[in-house]
C-alpha positions in Angstrom: 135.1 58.4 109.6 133.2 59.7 107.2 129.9 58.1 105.8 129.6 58.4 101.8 126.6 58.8 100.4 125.2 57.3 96.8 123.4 60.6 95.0 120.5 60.0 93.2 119.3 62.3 90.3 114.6 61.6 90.2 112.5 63.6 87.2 109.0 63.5 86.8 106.3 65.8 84.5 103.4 67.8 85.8 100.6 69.0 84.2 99.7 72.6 85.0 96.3 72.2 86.8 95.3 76.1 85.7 92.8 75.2 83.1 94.3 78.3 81.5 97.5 76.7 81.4 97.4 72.9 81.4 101.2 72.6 80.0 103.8 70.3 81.4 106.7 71.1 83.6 109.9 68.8 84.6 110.9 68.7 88.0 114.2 67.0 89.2 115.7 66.6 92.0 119.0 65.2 94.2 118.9 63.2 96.8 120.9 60.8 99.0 118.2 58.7 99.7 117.2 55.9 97.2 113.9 57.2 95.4 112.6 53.6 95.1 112.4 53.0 99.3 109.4 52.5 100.6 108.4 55.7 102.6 109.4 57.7 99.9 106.5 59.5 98.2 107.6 59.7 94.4 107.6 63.1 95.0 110.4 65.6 96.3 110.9 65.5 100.2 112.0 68.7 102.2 115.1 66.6 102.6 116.2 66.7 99.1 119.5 68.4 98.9 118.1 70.4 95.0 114.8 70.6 93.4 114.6 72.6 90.3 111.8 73.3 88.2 111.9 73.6 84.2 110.3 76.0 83.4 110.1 77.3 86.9 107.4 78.4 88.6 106.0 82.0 87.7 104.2 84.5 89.6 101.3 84.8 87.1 99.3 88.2 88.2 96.3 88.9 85.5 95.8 92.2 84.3 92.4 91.8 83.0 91.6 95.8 83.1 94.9 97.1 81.7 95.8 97.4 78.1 96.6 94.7 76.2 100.5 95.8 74.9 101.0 97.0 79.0 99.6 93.7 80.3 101.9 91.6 78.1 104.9 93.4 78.9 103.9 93.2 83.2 103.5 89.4 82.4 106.7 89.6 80.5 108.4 90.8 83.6 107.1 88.1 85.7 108.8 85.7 83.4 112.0 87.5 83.3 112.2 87.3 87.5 110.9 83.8 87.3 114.2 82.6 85.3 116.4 84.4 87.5 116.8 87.6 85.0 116.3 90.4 87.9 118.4 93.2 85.6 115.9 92.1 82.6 112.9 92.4 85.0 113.5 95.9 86.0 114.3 97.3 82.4 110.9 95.9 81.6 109.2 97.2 84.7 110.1 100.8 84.0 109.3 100.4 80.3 105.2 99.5 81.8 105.4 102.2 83.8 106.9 104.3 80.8 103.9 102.9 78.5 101.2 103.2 81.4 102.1 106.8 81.3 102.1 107.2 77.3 98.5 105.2 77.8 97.3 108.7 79.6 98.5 110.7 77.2 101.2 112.3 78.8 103.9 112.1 76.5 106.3 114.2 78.1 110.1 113.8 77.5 111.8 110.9 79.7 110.0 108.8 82.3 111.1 110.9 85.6 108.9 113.5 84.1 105.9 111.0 83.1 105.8 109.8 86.9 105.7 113.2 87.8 102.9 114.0 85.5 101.2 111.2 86.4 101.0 112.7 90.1 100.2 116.3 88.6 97.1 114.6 87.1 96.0 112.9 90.2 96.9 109.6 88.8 99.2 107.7 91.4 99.8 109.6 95.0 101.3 109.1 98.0 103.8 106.4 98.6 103.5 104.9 95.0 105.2 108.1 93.6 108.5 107.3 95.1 108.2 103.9 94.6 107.3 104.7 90.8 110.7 106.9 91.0 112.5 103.6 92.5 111.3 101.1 89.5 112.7 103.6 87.2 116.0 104.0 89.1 116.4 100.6 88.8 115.1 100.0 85.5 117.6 102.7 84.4 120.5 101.4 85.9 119.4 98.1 84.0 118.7 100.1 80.4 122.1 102.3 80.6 124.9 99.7 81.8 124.9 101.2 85.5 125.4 97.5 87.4 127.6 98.2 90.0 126.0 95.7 92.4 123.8 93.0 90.9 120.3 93.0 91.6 119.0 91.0 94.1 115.8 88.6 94.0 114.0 90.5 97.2 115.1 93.9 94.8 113.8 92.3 91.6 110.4 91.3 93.1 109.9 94.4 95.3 110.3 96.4 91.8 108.0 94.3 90.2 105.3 94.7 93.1 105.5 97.8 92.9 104.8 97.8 88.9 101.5 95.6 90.0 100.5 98.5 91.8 100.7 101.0 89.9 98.8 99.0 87.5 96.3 98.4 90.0 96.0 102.2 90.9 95.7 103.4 87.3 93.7 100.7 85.4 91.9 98.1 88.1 91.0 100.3 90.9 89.1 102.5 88.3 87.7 100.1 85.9 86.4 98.2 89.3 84.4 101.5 90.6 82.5 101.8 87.3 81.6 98.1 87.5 80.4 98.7 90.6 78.6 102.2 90.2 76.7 100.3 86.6 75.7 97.4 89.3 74.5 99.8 91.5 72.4 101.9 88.9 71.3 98.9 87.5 69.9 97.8 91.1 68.6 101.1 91.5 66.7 101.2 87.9 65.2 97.6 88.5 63.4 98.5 92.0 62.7 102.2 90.9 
């Protein structure tokens, strides 16, 4: 015999506790068990069949060292993976690497030849240029209607990690090492 169960729909709000943030967000979830029992917490249980989030939750990395317009469109990307938009998410993550390169001054025809440039100049090495040559793939495929397969969450966010670091490499590595080289000199000018 099989045992019916009553499903029960719960919402609550919750306020963003990133003083940077501080908006609201919805969650609701499903459950079979009745939210009003007594060992329930009033707040969603591992065994809750759903939980969703509105808006959901965002992987928020801050760009404080990289240009404005490049920054935006990085956080822009984040947004994009965070509602599930993993073909939007790439198009965007090639486009930062497209303007990170323009933000050099290599303005070279097409992104495969930026990247490249961008190695010529010492700029990215190693590792990251392949990778670099794999956000574009992807972000191509995205930009010219080349879907054959849809693109997976684990695809989506490795793309988009490997945008972070290339942002990292050209704009935060180096804008930390003359942070720390002024501390230094500044140490070095107070005890003479």
């Amino acid at each position: 015999m099989k045992r019916s169960f009553q499903s029960y729909v719960t919402d609550a709000a919750y306020k963003c506790d990133n003083p940077k943030c501080g908006r609201y967000s919805v969650v609701s979830w499903y459950t079979d068990y009745d939210p009003s029992d007594h060992y329930r917490s009033g707040e969603p249980e591992e065994y809750d069949r759903t939980v969703i989030w509105s808006p959901p939750p965002i992987k928020r990395p801050e760009y404080p060292d990289v240009p404005d317009h490049i920054a935006k469109a990085a956080s822009e990307a984040w947004v994009c993976f965070a509602h599930s938009s993993y073909i939007a998410a790439c198009a965007v993550a090639r486009s930062v690497i497209e303007a990170a390169a323009k933000s050099f001054g290599i303005t070279v025809r097409g992104i495969e030849a930026k990247i490249v440039a961008l190695n010529e100049k010492n700029l990215i090495w190693g590792d990251l240029v392949a990778s670099a040559h794999l956000v574009r793939q992807f972000g191509n495929d995205a930009a010219h209607g080349d879907i054959v397969e849809p693109v997976t969450v684990g695809e989506a966010e490795d793309v988009l990690d490997i945008m972070d670091a290339l942002l990292h490499q050209l704009f935060s590595t180096p804008a930390r090492a003359l942070r720390l080289e002024a501390s230094r000199q500044q140490r070095r000018d107070q005890t003479g």
